[in-house]
C-alpha positions in Angstrom: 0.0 0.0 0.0 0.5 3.8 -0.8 1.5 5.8 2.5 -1.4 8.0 1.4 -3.4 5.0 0.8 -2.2 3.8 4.3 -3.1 7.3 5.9 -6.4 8.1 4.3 -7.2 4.3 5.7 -5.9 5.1 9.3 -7.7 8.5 9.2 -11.1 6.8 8.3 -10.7 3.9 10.7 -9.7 6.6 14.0 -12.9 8.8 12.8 -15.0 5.5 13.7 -16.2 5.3 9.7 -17.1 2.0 8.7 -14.8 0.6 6.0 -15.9 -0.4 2.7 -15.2 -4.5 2.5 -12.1 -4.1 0.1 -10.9 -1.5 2.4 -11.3 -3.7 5.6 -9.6 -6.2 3.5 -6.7 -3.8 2.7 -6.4 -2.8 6.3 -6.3 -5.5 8.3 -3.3 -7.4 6.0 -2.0 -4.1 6.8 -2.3 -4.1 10.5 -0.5 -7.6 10.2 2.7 -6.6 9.4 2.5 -4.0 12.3 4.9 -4.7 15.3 3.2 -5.4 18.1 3.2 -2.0 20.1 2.0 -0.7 16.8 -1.4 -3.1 15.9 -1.8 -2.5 20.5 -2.2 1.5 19.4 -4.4 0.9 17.1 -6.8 -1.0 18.6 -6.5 1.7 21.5 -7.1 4.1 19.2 -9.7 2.5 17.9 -12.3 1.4 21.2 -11.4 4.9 21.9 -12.3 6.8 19.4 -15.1 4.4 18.2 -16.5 2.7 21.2 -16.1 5.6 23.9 -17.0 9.4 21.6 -21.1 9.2 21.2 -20.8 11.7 18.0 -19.1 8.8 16.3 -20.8 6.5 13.9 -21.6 2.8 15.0 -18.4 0.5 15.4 -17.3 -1.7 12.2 -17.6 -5.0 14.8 -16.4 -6.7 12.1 -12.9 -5.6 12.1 -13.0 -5.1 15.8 -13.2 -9.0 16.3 -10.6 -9.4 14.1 -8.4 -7.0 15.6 -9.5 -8.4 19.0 -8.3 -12.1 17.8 -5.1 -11.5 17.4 -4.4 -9.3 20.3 -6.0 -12.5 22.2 -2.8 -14.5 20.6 -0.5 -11.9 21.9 -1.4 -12.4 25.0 -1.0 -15.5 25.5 2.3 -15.6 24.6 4.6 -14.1 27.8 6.1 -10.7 26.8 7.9 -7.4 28.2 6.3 -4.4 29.6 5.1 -2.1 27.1 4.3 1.1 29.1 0.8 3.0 28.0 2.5 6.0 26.5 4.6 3.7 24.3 1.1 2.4 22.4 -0.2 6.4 22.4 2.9 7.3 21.1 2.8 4.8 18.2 -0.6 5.3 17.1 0.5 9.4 17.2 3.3 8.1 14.4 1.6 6.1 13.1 -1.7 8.4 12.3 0.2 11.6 12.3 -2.6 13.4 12.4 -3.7 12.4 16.2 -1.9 13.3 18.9 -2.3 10.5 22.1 -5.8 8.7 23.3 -7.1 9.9 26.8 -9.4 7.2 27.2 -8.9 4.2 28.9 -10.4 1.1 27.7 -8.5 -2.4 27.7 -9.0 -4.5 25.4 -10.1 -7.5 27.8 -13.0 -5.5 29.3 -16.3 -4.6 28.0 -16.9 -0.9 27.1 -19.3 -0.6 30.1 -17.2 -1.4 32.5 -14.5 1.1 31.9 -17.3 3.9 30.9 -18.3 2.9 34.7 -15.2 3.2 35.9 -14.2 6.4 34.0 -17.1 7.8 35.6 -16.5 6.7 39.1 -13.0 8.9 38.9 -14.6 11.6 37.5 -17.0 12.0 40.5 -13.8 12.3 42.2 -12.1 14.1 40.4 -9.3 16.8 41.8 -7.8 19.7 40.0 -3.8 19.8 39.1 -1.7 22.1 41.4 -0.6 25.2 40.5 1.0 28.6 41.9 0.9 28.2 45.2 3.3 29.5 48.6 4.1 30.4 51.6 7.0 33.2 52.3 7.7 33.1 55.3 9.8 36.6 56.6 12.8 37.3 58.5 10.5 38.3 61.7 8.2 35.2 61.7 5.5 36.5 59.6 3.5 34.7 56.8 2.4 36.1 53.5 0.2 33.0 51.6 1.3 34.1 48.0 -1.3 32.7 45.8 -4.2 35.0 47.9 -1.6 38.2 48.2 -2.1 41.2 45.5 0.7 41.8 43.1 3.2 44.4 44.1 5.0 45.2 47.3 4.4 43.0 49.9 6.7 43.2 52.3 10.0 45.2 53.7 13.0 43.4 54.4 15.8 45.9 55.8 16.6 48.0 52.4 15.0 45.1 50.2 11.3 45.4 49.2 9.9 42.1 48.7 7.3 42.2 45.3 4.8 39.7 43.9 5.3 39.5 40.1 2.4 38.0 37.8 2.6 34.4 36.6 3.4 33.0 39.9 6.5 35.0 40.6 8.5 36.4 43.3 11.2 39.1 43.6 13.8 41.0 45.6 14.8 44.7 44.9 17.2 47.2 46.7 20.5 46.5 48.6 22.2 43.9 46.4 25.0 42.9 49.0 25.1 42.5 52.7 27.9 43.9 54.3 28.2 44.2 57.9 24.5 44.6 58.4 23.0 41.5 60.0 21.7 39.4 57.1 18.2 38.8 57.0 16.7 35.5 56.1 13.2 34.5 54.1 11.9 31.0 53.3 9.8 30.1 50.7 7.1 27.1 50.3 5.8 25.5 48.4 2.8 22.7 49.6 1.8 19.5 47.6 0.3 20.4 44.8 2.1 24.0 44.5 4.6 25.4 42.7 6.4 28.6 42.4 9.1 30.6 40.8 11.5 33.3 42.9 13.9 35.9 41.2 16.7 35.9 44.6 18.4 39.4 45.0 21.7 38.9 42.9 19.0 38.1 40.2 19.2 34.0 40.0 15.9 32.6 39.2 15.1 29.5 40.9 11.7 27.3 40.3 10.5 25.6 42.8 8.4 22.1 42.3 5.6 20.8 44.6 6.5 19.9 48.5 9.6 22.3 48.4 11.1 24.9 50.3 14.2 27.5 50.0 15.8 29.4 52.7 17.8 32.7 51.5 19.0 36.0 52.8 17.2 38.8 51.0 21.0 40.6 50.7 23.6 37.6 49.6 27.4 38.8 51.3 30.0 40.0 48.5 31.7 37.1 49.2 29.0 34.1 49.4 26.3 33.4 48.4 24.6 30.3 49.8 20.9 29.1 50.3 19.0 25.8 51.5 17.1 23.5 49.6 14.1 21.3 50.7 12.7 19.3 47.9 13.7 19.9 44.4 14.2 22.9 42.6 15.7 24.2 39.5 18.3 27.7 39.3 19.6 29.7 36.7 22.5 31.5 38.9 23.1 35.3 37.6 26.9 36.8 38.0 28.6 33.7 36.5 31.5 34.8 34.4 32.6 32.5 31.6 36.1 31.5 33.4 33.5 30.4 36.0 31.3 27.9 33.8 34.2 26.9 32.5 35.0 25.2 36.1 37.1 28.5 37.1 36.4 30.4 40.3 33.7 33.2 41.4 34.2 35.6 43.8 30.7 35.6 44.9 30.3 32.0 44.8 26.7 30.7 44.4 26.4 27.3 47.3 23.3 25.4 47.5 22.7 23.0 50.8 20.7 19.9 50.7 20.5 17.5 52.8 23.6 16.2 54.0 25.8 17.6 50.8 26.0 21.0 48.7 26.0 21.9 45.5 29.0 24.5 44.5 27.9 26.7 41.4 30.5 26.6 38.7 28.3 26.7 36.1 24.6 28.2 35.6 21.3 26.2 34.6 21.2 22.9 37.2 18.0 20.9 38.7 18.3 19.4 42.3 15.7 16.5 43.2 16.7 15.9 47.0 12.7 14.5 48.8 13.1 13.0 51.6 11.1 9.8 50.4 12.9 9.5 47.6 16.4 7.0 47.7 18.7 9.3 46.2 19.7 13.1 45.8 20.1 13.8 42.2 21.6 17.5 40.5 21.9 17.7 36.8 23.5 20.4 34.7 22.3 21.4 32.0 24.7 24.6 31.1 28.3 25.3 32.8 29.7 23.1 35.6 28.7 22.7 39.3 30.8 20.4 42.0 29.4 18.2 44.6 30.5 17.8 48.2 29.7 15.9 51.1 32.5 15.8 53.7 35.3 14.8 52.4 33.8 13.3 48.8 33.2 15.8 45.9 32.9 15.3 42.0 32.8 17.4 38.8 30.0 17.2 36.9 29.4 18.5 33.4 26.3 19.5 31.0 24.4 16.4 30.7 25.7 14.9 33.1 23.7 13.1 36.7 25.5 13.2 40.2 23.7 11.0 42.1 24.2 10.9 45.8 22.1 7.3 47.7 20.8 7.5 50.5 23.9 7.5 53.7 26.3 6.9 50.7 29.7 8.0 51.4 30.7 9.0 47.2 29.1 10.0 44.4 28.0 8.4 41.0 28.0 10.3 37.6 25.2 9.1 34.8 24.6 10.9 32.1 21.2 12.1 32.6 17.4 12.5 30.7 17.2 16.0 30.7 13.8 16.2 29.7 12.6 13.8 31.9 14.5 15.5 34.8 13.0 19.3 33.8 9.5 18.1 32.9 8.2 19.4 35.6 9.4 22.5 35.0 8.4 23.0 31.6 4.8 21.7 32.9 4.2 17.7 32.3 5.0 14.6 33.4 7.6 12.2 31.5 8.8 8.9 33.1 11.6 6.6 31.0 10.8 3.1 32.8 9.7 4.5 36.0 8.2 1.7 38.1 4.4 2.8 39.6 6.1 3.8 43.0 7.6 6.6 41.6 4.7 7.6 39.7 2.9 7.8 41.8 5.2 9.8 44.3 5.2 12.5 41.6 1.1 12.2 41.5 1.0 13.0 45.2 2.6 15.6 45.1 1.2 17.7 42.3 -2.2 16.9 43.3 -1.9 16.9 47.1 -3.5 13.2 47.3 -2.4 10.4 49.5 -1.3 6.9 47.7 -1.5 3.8 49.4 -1.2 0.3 47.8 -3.1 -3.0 47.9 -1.4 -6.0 47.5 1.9 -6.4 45.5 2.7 -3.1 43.5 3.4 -4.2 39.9 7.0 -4.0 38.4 5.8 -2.8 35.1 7.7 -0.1 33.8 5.9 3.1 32.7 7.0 5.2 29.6 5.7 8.6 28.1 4.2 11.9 28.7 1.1 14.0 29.9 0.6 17.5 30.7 0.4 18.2 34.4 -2.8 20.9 33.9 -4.9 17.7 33.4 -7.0 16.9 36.1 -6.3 13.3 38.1 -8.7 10.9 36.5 -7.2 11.8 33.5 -3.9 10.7 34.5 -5.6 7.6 36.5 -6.6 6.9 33.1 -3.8 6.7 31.5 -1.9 4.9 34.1 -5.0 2.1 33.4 -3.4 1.2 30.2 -0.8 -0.7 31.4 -3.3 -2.9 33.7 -2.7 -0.8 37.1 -6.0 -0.1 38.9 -7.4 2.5 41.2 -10.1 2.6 44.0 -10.5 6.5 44.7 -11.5 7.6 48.3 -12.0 11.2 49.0 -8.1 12.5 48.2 -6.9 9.1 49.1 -5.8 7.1 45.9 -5.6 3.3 46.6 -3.5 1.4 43.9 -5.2 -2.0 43.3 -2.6 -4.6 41.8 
């Protein structure tokens, strides 16, 4: 076949219109030479598209069997984990026109069932995070950012403190603290928050859900050092190019976490450092930084992953998924082989649930993407693909295996 043949089929078949018999026919030898990831997206695409969207004409049951048939050989036959995404993704190449299903529907259960089960998580349904703080002043007072009005909103010393729009906070005034006594604010951010400071030597740090920064709102001419809770991501300002080229600073840019530090050689870095998570992990993206815990320290360089275990005495270098590590950031979700655990610590977080499990957790591995402004049964969804299943109570998410 054509590739315009192939695509004008595809399109037909996702629209739920039902093939002509020559054009079934044509299809289905087609969808035999598929890989196996690649007939799975169809047939996602397909129940979805077909089965769950009532504007769509009546399903071509005819094909659907035979589509159904041979997925029934697959599985019978033991095979690796294909994560959800992985079929989405294929059918989105595949189809080039559609981007990725956000229906659920496995193939082994009756369309009523999941439509009953979509419907029992949308009843519960809870809203992505979003800009949301807590700064907390050099003298004990609160400000709760997302309810404060932009503009001045607090004094600190010579520093005025100001909410920007967009989720954004800044310091302006003295830029160096000499022998005055330095002054220290702390930002936080709660499960399901998220916000973005501009420090007063003009670094911009992000901060991701559950996290929290201590700074002085005037850094010393000679350091400049802060503390990190959670995970974050900086863009230091004042970095010379001797300095990103491993040279030194002098204003040096420190960052504490947990038991090690981050030096700032370099400019553009993540840190991931939650407590419930089994390893502190700082990747550079731009420059150089060095890591230190006592007597232990390594380079690391753009692209690069220094990971630090938990009560590990060195460090270990990987190179690193950037985009997986600044997804966040940049506003989705992206796992490479994450096991559900550690989805599921990220869904926590952004949507301020609680995640327990029943029975055994499942060892599949879970590949692909999803915007985090989707609400949670969308995601809960998704994560359905891959045969994981969910009892929702109130904000409490119960993992079924």
């Amino acid at each position: 076949m054509e590739q315009e043949q192939i695509t004008a089929l595809l399109e037909k078949f996702a629209a739920g219109i039902t093939l002509t018999e020559q054009e079934q026919q044509a299809f289905t030898q087609y969808m035999a030479t598929l890989p196996e990831e690649q007939y799975r997206a169809l047939m996602d695409r397909y129940e979805q598209v077909v089965l769950l969207a009532p504007s769509t004409p009546e399903p071509d049951l005819q094909l659907l069997a035979q589509v159904r048939e041979k997925i029934a050989v697959l599985e019978t036959e033991p095979r690796p984990v294909i994560g959800w995404w992985r079929y989405a993704a294929a059918a989105a190449v595949l189809m080039g026109v559609f981007s990725t299903g956000w229906y659920f529907l496995n193939s082994r259960h009756k369309a009523t069932d999941t439509v009953e089960q979509a419907d029992q998580l949308s009843r519960h349904d809870i809203a992505p995070g979003g800009n949301k703080a807590v700064l907390t002043l050099a003298n004990g007072s609160t400000v709760v950012l997302d309810d404060a009005a932009n503009g001045t909103i607090g004094q600190q010393g010579a520093v005025k403190v100001i909410k920007l729009n967009n989720g954004q906070l800044a310091y302006t005034g003295a830029g160096t603290a000499a022998d005055v006594k330095v002054l220290y604010n702390t930002i936080a951010t709660p499960r399901g928050g998220q916000y973005q400071v501009v420090l007063p030597d003009g670094s911009k740090v992000w901060l991701n859900a559950a996290s929290s920064l201590r700074f002085p709102v005037s850094f010393r001419e000679d350091s400049r050092e802060v503390e990190l809770s959670g995970e974050a991501y900086f863009e230091i300002a004042g970095i010379t190019a001797a300095s990103k080229n491993g040279g030194t600073h002098k204003r040096p840019f420190r960052v504490k976490t947990g038991d090690m530090a981050v030096e700032v050689l370099g400019t553009h870095f993540n840190i991931a450092g939650y407590s419930d998570e089994k390893a502190i992990r700082t990747t550079l993206t731009e420059g150089s930084v060095k890591l230190v815990k006592g007597n232990a320290s390594t380079l690391i360089r753009p692209g690069d992953q220094g990971i630090l275990d938990n009560n590990a005495a060195a460090f270990k270098v990987v190179p690193a998924n950037v985009e997986e590590v600044l997804a966040w950031k940049n506003g989705y979700f992206l796992f490479d082989k994450a096991d559900i655990q550690a989805v599921m610590r990220q869904v926590a977080r952004w949507y301020d649930v609680e995640v327990a499990f029943e029975g055994t957790p499942t060892a599949r591995e879970f590949v692909g993407t999803i915007s985090r402004q989707e609400p949670l049964s969308k995601v809960l969804r998704l994560l359905e693909l891959s045969h994981v299943h969910f009892k929702v109570e109130g904000r409490k998410i119960i993992v079924v295996s």
